[in-house]
C-alpha positions as a Markdown table, in Angstrom:
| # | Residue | x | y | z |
|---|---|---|---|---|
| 1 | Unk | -196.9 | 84.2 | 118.1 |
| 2 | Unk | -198.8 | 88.0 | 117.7 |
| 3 | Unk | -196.9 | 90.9 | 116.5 |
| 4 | Unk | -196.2 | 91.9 | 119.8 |
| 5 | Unk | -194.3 | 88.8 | 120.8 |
| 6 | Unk | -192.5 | 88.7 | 117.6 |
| 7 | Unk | -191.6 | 92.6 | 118.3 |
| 8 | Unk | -190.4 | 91.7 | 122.2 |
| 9 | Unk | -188.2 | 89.3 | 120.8 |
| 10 | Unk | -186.5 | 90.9 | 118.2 |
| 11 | Unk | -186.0 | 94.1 | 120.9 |
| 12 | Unk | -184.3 | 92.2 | 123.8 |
| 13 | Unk | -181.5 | 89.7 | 124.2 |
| 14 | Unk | -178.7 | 91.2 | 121.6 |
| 15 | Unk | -176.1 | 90.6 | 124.5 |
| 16 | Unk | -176.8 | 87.2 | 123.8 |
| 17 | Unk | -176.9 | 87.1 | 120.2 |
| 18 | Unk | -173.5 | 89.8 | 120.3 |
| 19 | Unk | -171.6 | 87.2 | 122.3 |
| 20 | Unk | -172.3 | 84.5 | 119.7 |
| 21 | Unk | -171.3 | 86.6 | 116.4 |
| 22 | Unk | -168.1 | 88.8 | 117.5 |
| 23 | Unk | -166.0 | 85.4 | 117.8 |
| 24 | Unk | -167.8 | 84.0 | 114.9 |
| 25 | Unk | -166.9 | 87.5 | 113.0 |
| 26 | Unk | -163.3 | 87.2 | 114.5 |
| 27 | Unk | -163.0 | 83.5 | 113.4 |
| 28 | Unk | -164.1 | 84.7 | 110.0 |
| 29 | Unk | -162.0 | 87.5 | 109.6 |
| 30 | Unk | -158.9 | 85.2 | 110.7 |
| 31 | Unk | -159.9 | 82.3 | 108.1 |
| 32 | Unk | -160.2 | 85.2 | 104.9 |
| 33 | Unk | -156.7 | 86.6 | 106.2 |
| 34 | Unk | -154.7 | 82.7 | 106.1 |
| 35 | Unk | -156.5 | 81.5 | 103.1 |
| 36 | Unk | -155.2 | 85.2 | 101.5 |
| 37 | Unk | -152.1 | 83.9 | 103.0 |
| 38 | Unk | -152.2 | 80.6 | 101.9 |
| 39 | Unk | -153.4 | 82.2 | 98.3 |
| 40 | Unk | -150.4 | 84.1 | 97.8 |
| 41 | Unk | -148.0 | 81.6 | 98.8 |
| 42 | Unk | -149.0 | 79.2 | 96.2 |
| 43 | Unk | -148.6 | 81.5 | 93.6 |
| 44 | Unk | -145.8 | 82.8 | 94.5 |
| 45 | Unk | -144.3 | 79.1 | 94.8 |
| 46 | Unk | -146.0 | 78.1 | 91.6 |
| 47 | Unk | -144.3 | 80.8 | 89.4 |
| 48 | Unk | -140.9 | 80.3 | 90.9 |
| 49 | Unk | -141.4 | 76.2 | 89.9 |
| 50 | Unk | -142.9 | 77.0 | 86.4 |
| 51 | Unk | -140.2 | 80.1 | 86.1 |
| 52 | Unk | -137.3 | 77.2 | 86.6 |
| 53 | Unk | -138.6 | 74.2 | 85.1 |
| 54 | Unk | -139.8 | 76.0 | 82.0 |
| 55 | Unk | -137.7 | 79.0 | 81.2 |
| 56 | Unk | -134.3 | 78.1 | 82.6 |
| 57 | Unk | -131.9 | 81.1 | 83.4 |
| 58 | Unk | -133.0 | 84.9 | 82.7 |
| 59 | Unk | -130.4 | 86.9 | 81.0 |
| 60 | Unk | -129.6 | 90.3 | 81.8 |
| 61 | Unk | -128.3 | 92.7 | 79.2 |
| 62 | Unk | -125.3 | 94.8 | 79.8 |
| 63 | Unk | -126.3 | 98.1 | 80.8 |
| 64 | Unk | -124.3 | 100.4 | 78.4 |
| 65 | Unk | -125.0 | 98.0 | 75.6 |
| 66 | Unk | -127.5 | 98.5 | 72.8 |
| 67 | Unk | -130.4 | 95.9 | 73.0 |
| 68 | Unk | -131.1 | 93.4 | 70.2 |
| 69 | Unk | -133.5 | 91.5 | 71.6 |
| 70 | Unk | -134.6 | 87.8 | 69.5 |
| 71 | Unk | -137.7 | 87.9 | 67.4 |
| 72 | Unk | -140.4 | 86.8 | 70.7 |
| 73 | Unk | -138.1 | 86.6 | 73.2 |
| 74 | Unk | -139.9 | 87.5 | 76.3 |
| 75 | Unk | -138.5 | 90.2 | 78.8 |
| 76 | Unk | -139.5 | 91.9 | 81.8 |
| 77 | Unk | -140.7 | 95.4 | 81.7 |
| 78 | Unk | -139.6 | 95.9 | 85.5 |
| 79 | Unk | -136.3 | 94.9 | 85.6 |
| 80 | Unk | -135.3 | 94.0 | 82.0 |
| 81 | Unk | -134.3 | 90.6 | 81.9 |
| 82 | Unk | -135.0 | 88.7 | 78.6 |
| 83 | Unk | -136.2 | 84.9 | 79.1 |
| 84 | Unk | -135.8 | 82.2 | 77.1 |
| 85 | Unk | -139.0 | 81.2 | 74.7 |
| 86 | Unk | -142.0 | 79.9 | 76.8 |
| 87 | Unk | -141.8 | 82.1 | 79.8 |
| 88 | Unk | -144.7 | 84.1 | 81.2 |
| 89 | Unk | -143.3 | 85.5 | 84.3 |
| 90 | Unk | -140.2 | 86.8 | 85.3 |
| 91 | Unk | -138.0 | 84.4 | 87.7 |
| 92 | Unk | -137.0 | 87.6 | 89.5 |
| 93 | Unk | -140.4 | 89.8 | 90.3 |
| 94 | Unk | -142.5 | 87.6 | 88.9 |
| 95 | Unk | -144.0 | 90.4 | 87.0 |
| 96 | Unk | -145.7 | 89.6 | 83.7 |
| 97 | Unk | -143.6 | 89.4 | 80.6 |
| 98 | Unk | -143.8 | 91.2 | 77.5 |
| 99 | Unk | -142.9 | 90.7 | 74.2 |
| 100 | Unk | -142.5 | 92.5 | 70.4 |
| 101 | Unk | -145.3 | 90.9 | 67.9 |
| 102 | Unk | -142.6 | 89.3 | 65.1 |
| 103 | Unk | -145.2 | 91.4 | 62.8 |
| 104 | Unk | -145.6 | 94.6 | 63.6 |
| 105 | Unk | -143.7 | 95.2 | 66.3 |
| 106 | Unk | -146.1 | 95.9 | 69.6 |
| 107 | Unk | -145.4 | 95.3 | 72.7 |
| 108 | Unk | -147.5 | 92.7 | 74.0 |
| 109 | Unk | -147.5 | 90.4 | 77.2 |
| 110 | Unk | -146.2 | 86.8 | 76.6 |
| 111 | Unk | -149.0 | 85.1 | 77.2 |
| 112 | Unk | -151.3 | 86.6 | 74.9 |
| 113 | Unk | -151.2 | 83.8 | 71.5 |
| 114 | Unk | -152.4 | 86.4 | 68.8 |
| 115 | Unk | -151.5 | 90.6 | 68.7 |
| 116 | Unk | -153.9 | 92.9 | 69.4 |
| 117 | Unk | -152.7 | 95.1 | 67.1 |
| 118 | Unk | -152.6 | 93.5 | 63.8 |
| 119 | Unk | -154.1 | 90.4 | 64.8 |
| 120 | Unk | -150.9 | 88.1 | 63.9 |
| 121 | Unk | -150.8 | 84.4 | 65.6 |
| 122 | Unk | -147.6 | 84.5 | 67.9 |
């Protein structure tokens, strides 16, 4: 094929080529959006059966009441529940938790096994 050929077909049939990739692009478009879907269902089923096999029931404080929280015990920074030992999310928002270092007294998720401030093994 010469240059010309090659420039004659590149130039001419894009209704053809069009009617081919708009579905395809469609059908693409539709697979990202359920597997996002799908995505965010598991976690959000995944949490809540973690949240209640592993942390049990969430307490919540009394409002007027001063807070003493145990040394670790995990809350929520959204809604202020405090979860037993061993929880990472909340049951409720499913919000990451945090917790006081048993050290020096930062505020640090629950997840994290060492402070970032002083460097102490939770």
């Amino acid at each position: 094929m010469d240059l010309k050929g090659l420039i004659e077909s590149l130039a001419t049939g894009w209704a053809e080529r069009l009617t081919i990739l708009v579905p395809l692009a469609l059908i693409g478009a539709l697979g990202l959006y359920v597997a996002w879907l799908l995505i965010g269902y598991l976690r959000a089923s995944q949490t809540g059966i973690e949240a209640e096999a592993v942390v049990g029931e969430a307490i919540a404080p009394d409002p007027g009441a001063p807070v003493s929280l145990p040394a670790g015990a995990p809350y929520c920074l959204v809604d202020g529940l405090v979860h037993p030992p061993g929880a990472v999310y909340c049951a409720r928002c499913e919000a990451d938790l945090a917790r006081d270092c048993a050290t020096c007294g930062t505020t640090i998720r629950a997840s994290d096994a060492v402070c970032y401030n002083c460097g102490a093994r939770q």
